[in-house]
N, C-alpha and C positions, 0 to 999 in steps of 0.2 A: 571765293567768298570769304570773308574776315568777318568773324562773327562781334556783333555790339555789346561788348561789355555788361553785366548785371551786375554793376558796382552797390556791394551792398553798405561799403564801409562810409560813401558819401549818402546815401541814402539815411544809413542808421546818426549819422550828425545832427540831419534833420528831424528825426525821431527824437532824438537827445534836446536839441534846444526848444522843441517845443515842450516836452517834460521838464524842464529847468523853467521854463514860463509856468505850467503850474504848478509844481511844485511850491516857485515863488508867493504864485496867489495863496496857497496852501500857509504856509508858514506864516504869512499875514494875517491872515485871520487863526493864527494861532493852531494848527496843527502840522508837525514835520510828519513827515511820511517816513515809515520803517520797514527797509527792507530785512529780513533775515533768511541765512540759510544754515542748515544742518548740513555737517560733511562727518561723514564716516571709513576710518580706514586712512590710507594713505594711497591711493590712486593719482597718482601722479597728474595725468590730465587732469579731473576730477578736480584736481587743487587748484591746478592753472586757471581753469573755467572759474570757479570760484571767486578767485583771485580776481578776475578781468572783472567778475559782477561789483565785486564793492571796489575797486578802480570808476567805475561807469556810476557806482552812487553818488561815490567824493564827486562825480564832475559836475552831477545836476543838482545836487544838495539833499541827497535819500539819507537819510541814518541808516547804518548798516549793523544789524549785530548778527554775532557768527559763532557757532558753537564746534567745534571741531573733537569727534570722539574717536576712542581708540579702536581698531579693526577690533577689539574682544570685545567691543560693548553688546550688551545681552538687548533682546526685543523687548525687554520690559522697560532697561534704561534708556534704550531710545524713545520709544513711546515715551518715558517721562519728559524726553526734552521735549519731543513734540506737543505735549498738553501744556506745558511752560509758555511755548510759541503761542498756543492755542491762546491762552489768560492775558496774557501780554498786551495791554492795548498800545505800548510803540510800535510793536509790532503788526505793523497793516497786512503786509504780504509776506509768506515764507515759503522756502523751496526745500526739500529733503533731498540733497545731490544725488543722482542716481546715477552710476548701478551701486545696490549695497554689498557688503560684503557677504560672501557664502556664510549660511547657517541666520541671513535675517529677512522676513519676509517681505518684501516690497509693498504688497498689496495692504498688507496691514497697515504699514506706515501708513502710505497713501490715507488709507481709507481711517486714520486716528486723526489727519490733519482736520482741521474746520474748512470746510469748502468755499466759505469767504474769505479767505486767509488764501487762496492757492495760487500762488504767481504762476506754475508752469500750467495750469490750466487739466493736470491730470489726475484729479480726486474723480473717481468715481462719477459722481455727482455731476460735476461739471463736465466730464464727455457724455453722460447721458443728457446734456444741456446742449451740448453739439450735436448729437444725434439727433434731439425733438426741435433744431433749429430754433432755438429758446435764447437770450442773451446771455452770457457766462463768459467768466475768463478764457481765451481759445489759445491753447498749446503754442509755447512761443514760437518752434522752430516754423510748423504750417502758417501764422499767421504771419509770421514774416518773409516767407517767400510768398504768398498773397499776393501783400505789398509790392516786394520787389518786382515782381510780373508786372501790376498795375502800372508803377511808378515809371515802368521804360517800354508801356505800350503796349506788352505783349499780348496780343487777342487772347481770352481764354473763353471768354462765351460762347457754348455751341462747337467747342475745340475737342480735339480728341489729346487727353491726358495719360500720358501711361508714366504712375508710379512706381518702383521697384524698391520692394521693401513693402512688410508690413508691421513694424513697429509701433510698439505704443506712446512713443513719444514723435516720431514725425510719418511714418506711412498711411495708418490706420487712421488717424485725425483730419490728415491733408487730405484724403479721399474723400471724408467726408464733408469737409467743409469747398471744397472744391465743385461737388457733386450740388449743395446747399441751391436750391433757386433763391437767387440773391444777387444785386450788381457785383461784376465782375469776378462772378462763379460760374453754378450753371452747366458746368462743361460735360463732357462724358468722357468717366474716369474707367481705367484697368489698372488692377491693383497687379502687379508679378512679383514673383520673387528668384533667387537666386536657384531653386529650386524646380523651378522650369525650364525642360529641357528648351523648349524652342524661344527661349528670352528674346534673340533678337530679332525675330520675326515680330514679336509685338513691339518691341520699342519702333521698331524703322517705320511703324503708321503712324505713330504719335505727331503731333504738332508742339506738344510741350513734353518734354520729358525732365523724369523728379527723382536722381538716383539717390536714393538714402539705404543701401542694404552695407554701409559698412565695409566694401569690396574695392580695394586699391585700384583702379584702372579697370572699372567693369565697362563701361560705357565707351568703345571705340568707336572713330568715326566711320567705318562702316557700318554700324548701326544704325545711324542716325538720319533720319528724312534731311536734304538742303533746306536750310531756314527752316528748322523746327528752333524751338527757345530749349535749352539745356542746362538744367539747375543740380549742381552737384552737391547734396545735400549732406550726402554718409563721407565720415572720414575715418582713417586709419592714422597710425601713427608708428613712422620707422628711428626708431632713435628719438630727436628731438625734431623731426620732419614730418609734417601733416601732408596725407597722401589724398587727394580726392580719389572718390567713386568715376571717374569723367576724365579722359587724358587730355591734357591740355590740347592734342592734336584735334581734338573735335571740334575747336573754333574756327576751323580750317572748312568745315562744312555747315555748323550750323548757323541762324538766324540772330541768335543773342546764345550768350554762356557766362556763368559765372567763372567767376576768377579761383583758381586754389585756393588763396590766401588773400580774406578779403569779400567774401561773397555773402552766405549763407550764415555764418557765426556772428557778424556784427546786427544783422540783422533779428536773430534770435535774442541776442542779449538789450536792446532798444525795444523790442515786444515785452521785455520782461519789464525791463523800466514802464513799461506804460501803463503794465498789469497795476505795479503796485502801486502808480500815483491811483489809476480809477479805484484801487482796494481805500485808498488816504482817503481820495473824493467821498465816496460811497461812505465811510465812519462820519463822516462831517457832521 
């Protein structure tokens, strides 16, 4: 069995030229839409990813502004930038890069941002807007494997899910919104993590499996049900080498699998674009 590709990078094009269509409409009737993000520190990936978002704005026509502060900036001066973001009306959508640097508290930032302003979808507010199955911006990386399930057939209704990982930016979301009675949700989800001893006895029942715990090669293919769908979510990083969660061998068994390079990231950062044109829409 040769597993069917979960091309996320042709996917997320299509994600892109339709946000370039509004955007367009946008800018006509006189509003450009603005992205911004806060990075803190010098985290290398961290920059990268950064980097790639306002590359992705110049392509659909977002305004991008970017503030970049020194790893010693104190919690009170990031909150200022963030209440800046906050005032700012170019400013439709903004992201505070995470992870911050030791000695600044995540949760505060979060929860200083304005929750209409939250492109990655995780202020407070807006996961308890996921939780009460409410409308709200929904965490980029979960709604864009969603999508990519959808976009290449993958059954997920009434399917058995096993997530690993429970993260606040893709396990703990994706459970939930997956779980959501909703088209092309629905499913019944188990959350694991790298922490349980008996991991692959739960994955090997799954039909869709969503490794995001950060773990270079956790997912081998004796793991894995024949034709289950295989979405390597978590990555690692060896030198200047991105390592999936997911061995490449396991396309060898399963149904569909994303790519290392090319899957799950393109797809997060076209969720994000889409945040901010609906944040542009919504000011109108």
């Amino acid at each position: 069995m040769t597993a069917r590709l979960l091309d996320g990078e042709a996917l997320a094009a299509r994600f892109r030229a339709e946000v370039t269509d509004r955007v367009a409409r946008l800018v006509s009737e006189g509003i450009r839409p603005g992205l911004g993000t806060i990075l803190v520190g010098d985290d290398t990936p961290s920059e990268r990813y950064v980097a790639l978002k306002h590359s992705d704005c110049k392509e659909v026509g977002i305004a991008s502004v970017h503030e970049h502060l020194p790893a010693e900036t104190s919690q009170e001066e990031l909150e200022a930038v963030i209440r800046r973001f906050n005032a700012d009306p170019a400013v439709h959508a903004y992201l505070v890069q995470l992870p911050l640097p030791k000695g600044l508290d995540e949760e505060a930032a979060l929860l200083a941002m304005d929750d209409a302003k939250d492109v990655d979808g995780l202020h407070p507010v807006n996961l308890g807007r996921l939780v009460m199955g409410t409308p709200g911006p929904l965490p980029c990386t979960p709604a864009g494997i969603i999508e990519l399930l959808h976009a290449y057939d993958v059954p997920v209704e009434g399917r058995h899910v096993v997530v690993i990982g429970r993260g606040i930016t893709i396990g703990r979301p994706l459970a939930l919104l997956l779980a959501l009675k909703r088209p092309g949700c629905n499913a019944a989800v188990t959350v694991v993590h790298t922490g349980v001893p008996d991991l692959a006895e739960y994955v090997r029942r799954a039909d869709i499996v969503v490794a995001a715990a950060g773990s270079a090669g956790l997912v081998t293919p004796d793991m894995v049900k024949p034709g289950a769908a295989v979405v390597g979510a978590g990555t690692t990083w060896e030198g200047r080498k991105v390592l999936s969660d997911v061995e490449e061998s396991v396309a060898e068994v399963a149904g569909w699998i994303t790519p290392r390079i090319g899957g799950v990231g393109p797809m997060t950062r076209a969720m994000l674009l889409r945040n901010a044109v609906r944040a542009a829409e919504r000011s109108g």
